[in-house]
N, C-alpha and C positions, 0 to 999 in steps of 0.2 A: 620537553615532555613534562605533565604534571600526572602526579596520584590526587586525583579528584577526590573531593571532601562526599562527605554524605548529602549535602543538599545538593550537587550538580548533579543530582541522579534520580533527583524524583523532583515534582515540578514545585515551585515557592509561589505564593502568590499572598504573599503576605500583605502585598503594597496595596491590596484591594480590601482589604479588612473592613475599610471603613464603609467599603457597599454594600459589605455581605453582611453586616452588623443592620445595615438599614433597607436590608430587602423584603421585608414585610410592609415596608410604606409604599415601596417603588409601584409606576402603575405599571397595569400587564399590558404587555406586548406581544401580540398574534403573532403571526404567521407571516401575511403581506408587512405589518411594521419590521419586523426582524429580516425582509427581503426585499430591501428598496432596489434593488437591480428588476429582481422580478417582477414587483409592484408597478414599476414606473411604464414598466414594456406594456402590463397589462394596461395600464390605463391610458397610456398610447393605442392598443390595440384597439380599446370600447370608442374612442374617439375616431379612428385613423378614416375618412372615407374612401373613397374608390375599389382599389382591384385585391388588395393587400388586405383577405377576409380569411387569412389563414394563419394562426400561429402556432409555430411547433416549439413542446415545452420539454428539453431535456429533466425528467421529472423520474421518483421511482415507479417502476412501471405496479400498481398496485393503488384497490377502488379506494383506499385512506387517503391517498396524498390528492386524487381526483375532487376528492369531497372538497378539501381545503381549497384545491384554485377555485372549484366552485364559488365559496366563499369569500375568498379576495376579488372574482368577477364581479360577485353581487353587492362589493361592496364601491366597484367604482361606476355601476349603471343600474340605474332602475328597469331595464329590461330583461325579460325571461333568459333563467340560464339551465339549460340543461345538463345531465350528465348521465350518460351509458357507461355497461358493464358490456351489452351484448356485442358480440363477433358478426351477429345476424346481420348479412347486408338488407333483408328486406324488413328489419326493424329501422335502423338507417334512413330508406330511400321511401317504406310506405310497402303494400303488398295489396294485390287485387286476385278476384276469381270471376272468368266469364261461363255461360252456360254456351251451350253446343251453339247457339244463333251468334255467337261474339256479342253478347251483350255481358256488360258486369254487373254482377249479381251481388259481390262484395267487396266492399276496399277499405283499408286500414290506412290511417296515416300513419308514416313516416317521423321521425325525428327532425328530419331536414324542414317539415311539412309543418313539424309544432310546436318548434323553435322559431317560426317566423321570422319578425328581424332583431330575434336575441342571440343567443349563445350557445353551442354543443360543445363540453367537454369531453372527447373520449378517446381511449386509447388507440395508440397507434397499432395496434397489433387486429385492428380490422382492415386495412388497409395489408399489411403485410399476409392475414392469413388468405384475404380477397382479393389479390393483385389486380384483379381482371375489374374491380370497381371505381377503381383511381381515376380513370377517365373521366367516368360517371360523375364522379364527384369534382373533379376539377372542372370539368365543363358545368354544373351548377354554381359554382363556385365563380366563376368566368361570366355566367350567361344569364342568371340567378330564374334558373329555369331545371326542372328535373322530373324525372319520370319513374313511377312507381312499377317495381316487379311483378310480372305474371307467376301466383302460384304454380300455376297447371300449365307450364309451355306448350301442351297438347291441344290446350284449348286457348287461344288467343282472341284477344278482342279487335273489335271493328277497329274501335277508337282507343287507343289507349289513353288512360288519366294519367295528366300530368299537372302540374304547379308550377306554382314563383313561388322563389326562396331567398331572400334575402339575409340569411343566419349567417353568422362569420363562428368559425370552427379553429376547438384548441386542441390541440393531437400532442399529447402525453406519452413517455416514453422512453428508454433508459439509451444514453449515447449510443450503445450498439444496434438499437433497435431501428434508431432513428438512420444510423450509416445503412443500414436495409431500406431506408425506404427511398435513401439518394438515390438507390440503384432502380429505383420507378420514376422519379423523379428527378435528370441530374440539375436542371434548373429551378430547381426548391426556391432557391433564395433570391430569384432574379425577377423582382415585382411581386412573385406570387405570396411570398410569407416571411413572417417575420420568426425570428429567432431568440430564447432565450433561456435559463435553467432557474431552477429551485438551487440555489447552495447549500450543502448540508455542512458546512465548516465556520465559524464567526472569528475574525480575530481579535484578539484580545488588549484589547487599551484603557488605558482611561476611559477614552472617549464612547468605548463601548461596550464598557461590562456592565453599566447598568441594563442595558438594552438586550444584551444575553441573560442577565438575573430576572428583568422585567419577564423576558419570555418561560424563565423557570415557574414564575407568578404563575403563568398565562397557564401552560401546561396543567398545572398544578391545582386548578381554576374550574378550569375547562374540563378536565375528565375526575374531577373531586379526586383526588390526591391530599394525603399531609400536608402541612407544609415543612421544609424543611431546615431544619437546627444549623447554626453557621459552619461546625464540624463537618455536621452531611455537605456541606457545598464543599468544601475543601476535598471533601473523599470525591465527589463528584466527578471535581474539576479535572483530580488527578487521573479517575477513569478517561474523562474525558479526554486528555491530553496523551495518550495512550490509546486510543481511541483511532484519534486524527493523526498519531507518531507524532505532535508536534506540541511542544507546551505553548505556545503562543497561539493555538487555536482548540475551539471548542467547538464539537458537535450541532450543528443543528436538525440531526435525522428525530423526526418526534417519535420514529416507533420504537429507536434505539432506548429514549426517557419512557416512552409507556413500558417495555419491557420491562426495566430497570425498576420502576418505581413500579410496576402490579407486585413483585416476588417478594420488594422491600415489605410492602406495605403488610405481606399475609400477618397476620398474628400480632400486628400493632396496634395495641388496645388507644395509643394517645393520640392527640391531635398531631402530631411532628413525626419526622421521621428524623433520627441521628446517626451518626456515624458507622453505630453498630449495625446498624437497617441496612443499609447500605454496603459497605461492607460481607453481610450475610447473603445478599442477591448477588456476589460475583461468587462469592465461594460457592455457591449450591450451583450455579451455571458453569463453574472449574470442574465440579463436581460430576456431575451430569459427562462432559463431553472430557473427560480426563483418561479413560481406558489407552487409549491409545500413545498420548505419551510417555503416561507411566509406565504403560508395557514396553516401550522401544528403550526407556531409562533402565530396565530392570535387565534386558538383555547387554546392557554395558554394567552392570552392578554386579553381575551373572559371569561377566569373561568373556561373556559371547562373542563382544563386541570390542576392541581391545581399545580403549584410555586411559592415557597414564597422568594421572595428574600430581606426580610427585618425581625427583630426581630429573636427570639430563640426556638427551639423545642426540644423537650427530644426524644431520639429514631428516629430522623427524618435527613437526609440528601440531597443536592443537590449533584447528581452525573451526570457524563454526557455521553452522547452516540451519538455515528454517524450512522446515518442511511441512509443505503443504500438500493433503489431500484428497481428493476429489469425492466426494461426499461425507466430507466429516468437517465441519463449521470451523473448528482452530488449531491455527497452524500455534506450530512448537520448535522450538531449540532443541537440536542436538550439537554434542561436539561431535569434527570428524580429523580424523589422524590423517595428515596430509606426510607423504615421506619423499624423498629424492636420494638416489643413487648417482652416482659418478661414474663414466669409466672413460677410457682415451677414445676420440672421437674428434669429430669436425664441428664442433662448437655447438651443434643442434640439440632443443630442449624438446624432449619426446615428451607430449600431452597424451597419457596413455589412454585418458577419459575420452579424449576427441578420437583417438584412433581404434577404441574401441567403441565409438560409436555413443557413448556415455556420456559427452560433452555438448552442450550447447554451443552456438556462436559467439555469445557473451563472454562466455568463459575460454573459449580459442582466443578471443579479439585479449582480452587480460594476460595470456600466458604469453603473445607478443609484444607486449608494452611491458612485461616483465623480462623479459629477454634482452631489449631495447636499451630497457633503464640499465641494468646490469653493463651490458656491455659500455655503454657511455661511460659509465661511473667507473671502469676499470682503462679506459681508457687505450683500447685495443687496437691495435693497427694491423693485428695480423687476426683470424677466427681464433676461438677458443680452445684450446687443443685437448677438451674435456667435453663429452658432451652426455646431457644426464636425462632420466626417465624421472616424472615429477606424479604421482597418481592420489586419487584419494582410496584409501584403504577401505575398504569391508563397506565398498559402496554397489549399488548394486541397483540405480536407476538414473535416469539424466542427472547431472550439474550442469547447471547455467547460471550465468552470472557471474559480475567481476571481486563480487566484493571478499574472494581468497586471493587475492592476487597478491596482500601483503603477506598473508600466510606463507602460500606458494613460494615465493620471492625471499625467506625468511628460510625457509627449509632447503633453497638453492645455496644462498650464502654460505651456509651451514655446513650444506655436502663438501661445497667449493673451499672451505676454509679449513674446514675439520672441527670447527669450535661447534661446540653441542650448545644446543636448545633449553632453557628450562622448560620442564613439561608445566612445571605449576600455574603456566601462564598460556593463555590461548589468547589467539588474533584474528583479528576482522578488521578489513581495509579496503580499499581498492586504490590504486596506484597509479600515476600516469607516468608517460617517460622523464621526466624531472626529477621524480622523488617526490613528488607531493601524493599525501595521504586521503582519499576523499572518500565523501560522505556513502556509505550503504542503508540497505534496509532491512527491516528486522531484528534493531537491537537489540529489543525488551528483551522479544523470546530466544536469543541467540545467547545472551546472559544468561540470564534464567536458566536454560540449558544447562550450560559448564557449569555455574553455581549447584545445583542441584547434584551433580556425580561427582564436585568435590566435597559438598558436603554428607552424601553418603560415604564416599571413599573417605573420610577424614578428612579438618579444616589442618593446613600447616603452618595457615596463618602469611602465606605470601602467594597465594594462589589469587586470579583474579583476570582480566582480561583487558586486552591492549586495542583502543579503538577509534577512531578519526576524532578530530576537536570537532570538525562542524557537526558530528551527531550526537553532540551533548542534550543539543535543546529536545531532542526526540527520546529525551530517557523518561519513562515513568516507571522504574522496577518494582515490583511487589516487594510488599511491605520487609516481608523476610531477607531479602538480597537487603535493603536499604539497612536494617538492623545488622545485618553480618558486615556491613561497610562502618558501622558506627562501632562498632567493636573489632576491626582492626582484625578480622575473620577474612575479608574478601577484599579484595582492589581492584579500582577502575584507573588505568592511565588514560590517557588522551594527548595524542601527536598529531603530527602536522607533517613532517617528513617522514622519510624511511630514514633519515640519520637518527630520529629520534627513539624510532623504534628496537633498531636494533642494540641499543646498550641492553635496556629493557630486558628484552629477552635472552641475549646469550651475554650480556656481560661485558662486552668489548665496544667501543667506539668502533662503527662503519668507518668512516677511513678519516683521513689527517696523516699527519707526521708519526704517528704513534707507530714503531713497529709491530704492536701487538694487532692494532687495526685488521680489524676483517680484511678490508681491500689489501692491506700489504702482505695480510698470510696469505691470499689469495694470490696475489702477483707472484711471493716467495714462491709458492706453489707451482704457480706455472713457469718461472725459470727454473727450476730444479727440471720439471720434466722437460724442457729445452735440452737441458747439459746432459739430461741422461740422453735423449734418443738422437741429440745431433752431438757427440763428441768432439771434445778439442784435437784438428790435428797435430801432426806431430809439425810441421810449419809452423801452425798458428801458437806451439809452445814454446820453440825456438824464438820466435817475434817475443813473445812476453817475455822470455828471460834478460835479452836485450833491449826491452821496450824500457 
C-alpha cells in the first residue's frame, strides 16, 4: 500500500520541456500526417484496382471530419473528389422526369454520374436511412453501370437513362453506424471494401510529441488561433489526459481543440494564449453544465442523502459512483453508502440491488467473486453459518458494474468481523477471486465526488480515498484536489491486494498469525457460533476430562 505524493495524481510531463520550449519552430502536421494508419489505407485505396472500390471509414459521423478525408483524398490523387451532406438517394444516383409519351423531358446528374472516376465521400447514414438502395449501389459498384431515378413513378419512360461509373466511394460513420449497415451487408469485408478509422487518441513518446505539438501548430494555423504559451501546453495536456483517462495519451478529436481554443481565445487582446486562457474555457464549460451535480452534492450537504465522512461504522462503507445522464453532457462523482448486515443463515450473500431489480449483471458477476474470494481466504470446509444482505443505500436507480466490489467486500469483512470502518475514507476497486485489486473507470470524477462533501463537511485531514495501483496513470484531478493533496488535506492510497486494502481502512491486517486479524476474528466468530448452537455433550466432556 502507498499514500501517493501529489504528482502521481495529475499528469508530469516534464521530460518533454524541451519540445514544448521549441514548438514554435516545429513544422505543422495535418490531419492525414498525424494519421499514418489512415493515410496509408487511404492511399492504398486511390491506387487499389479492380473490385475493392469501396471504403468504410469508422469516422465522426459529422460534415467537419468529411471535409478533412476529403482533403487527405486530394492529397494522395489528382482526381475529382467529391463530398455529400444529402440523404437524397436521387441526388446520389441522378434524377429524371418523363412527359405522358415516356419520353424524358429532364434529367439531373447524379453524384455517382460527376464523380466519374474520382471519389465520393459521404456518410453512411444514406445507406442506413435508404436500405432499399444498397443494392443499387453495390451493383454499380460491381458492374460500373447505374440507373438514374424517375421523379414521377406515374409517368415512366420508354427508355430509361442510365451510365458508367467508375467512382470508388468512402462511407463515413461512427462504429455503431457502421454495425447497422453489417446487417445489409454481412459480407462487407469479403472483396467488396476495405476497412479503416480516424484515431482520436495519440500516444505519447519521445518519438511522438513533436508530431502531436506539430499538429497543435497545424490547428492553430489553420483556423488562425493564438499560439500557444509553454504553460498553456502543460494545462492542455493535462485536459487532455483527462480527456483520453489516460496520461500517456492525447486527444486527437479537432472539434474537442476548436471547442476549447474558440472560448480560450474570447477577450484575448495578444498574440498567445496562456495558462490562464485556458484554464477560464473549462471553468465557464463546468460552469455552464454544473446545475446538476451541485444540486445532487447539496442534497448530501442537506442530510438528504446520508455521508458520513468522519468517525467508524461496523458494516458500513463509502464507495463511490459515476453517474451519468442521458441528456446532460457530464458525468459526475458521487459517494454512495454501501452497508451489510449479518444474521445466522446458509452462508448466502443477498444482492439486495439485483433482487430488487436495481442491479446490473456486472455488478451480480462482482458480488460473486466477492463471495468466492471471501470464502477461499477463510478457508471453509463447511458453508458459512452467517449469511448477510449487502445493498447500496438511498440508491434509487440501476447499479452496474464491478468496480464496488472492493467496497462491497470491505463492508462484508466488517459486518463478519465486527471491526468498524473508517468513514473518512472511501473505496473503489474491483476484485478478482485471488485478491487482486483491478483497474475501474471514472476516477477523476469518483474523486472529485468524495473530496468535495468532505470538504464541505470539514477537511480532518485523514480523509481521502483507496484505489487500484494500475489506475494511477488515468488520474488528472482538478487543480483543487491536487492543492488539498499538497497540503496534507486529502489522500490518495493505491493497492494491489485486498490485504492491502484492508489495514487502510479498518486498521487491522486481513489475515496472518496475528490474532487481532480480520480473518481470525472472523473464524473466532464462527466457532463461538459452533459451540453455542452445537453444545458439548455430556460424553464428549467426560472424554476431555480423561483426554
Amino acid at each position: 500500500m502507498i499514500q501517493e505524493k501529489w504528482q502521481a495524481v495529475t499528469p508530469q510531463y516534464s521530460e518533454y520541456n524541451a519540445y514544448i520550449e521549441n514548438m514554435p519552430s516545429l513544422p505543422l502536421i495535418n490531419l492525414g500526417e498525424v494519421q499514418p494508419r489512415l493515410s496509408k489505407t487511404i492511399e492504398t485505396f486511390t491506387r487499389l484496382p479492380g473490385l475493392s472500390r469501396l471504403l468504410v471509414l469508422n469516422v465522426p459521423d459529422n460534415s467537419f471530419y468529411r471535409e478533412q478525408i476529403q482533403q487527405i483524398v486530394m492529397s494522395k490523387t489528382d482526381k475529382s473528389v467529391l463530398v455529400t451532406e444529402s440523404l437524397d438517394t436521387k441526388t446520389l444516383f441522378g434524377s429524371y422526369s418523363a412527359d405522358h409519351d415516356g419520353n424524358v423531358i429532364v434529367k439531373k446528374q447524379g453524384l455517382l454520374e460527376k464523380a466519374a472516376d474520382g471519389f465520393l465521400v459521404m456518410p453512411i447514414n444514406v445507406l442506413l436511412a435508404n436500405p432499399a438502395c444498397w443494392p443499387a449501389l453495390r451493383s454499380a459498384l460491381l458492374a460500373n453501370h447505374a440507373q438514374t431515378i424517375n421523379s414521377n413513378p406515374s409517368k415512366p419512360a420508354i427508355s430509361e437513362p442510365a451510365y458508367e461509373t467508375h467512382c470508388k466511394i468512402i462511407l463515413t460513420g461512427d462504429r455503431a453506424q457502421i454495425a447497422d449497415f453489417e446487417y445489409l451487408e454481412p459480407e462487407l469485408y469479403s472483396g467488396l471494401a476495405l476497412y479503416s478509422e480516424l484515431e482520436l487518441e495519440i500516444g505519447l513518446s519521445t518519438e511522438t510529441i513533436e508530431s502531436y505539438l506539430g499538429h497543435l501548430n497545424w490547428i492553430a494555423d489553420k483556423f488562425h488561433f493564438p499560439t500557444l504559451t509553454a504553460d498553456a501546453i502543460h494545462r492542455l495536456m493535462t485536459a487532455g489526459a483527462r480527456f483520453t483517462e489516460d496520461q500517456r495519451y492525447m486527444p486527437l478529436d479537432i472539434m474537442w481543440y476548436l471547442g476549447l481554443f474558440h472560448e480560450a481565445s474570447l477577450d484575448v487582446t495578444t498574440s498567445q494564449l496562456d495558462e490562464s486562457d485556458i484554464d477560464r474555457a473549462f471553468e465557464a464549460k463546468y460552469y455552464r453544465e454544473a446545475y446538476l451535480p451541485e444540486r445532487a452534492r447539496s442534497d448530501i450537504l442537506d442530510g438528504q442523502v446520508i455521508i458520513e465522512t468522519q468517525g467508524e461504522c461496523v458494516g458500513q462503507v463509502n464507495g463511490l459512483t459515476v453517474i451519468d445522464i442521458p441528456g446532460h453532457p457530464q458525468s459526475y462523482g458521487e459517494p454512495a453508502r454501501i452497508s451489510c448486515v449479518i444474521h445466522f443463515g446458509d452462508g448466502d450473500i443477498s444482492d439486495v440491488e439485483r433482487k430488487a431489480e436495481l442491479g446490473g449483471n456486472l455488478h451480480a458477476k462482482g458480488m460473486m467473486i466477492m463471495q468466492a474470494f471471501v470464502a477461499s481466504a477463510l478457508k471453509l470446509e463447511e458453508p458459512l453459518p452467517y449469511s448477510a444482505s449487502v445493498v447500496f443505500e438511498q440508491s434509487y436507480c440501476e447499479v452496474d458494474g464491478d468496480s464496488a466490489t472492493l467496497a462491497e467486500l470491505c463492508s462484508f469483512v466488517s459486518a463478519l468481523s465486527e471491526y468498524p470502518i473508517n468513514q473518512q475514507i472511501a473505496v473503489t476497486g474491483a476484485v478478482d477471486q485471488f485478491g487482486k485489486v483491478q483497474a475501474v473507470g471514472g476516477l477523476n470524477e469518483k474523486i472529485e465526488g468524495f473530496y468535495h462533501v468532505c470538504k464541505h463537511q470539514g477537511f480532518t485531514g485523514s480523509q481521502g480515498v483507496i484505489l487500484p495501483k494500475t489506475n494511477l496513470k488515468h488520474l488528472a484531478l482538478h487543480k483543487d484536489v491536487v492543492e488539498s493533496i499538497k497540503n496534507n488535506e486529502f489522500h490518495i492510497w493505491s493497492v494491489e491486494t485486498v490485504d492491502q486494502a484492508i489495514p487502510i481502512i479498518m486498521g487491522k491486517p486481513f489475515r496472518g498469525d496475528d490474532e487481532e486479524s480480520v480473518i481470525s476474528m472472523i473464524a473466532q466468530r464462527i466457532e463461538n457460533f459452533e459451540r453455542d448452537v452445537h453444545p458439548i455433550s455430556l460424553l464428549e466432556r467426560v472424554k476431555n476430562w480423561f483426554a
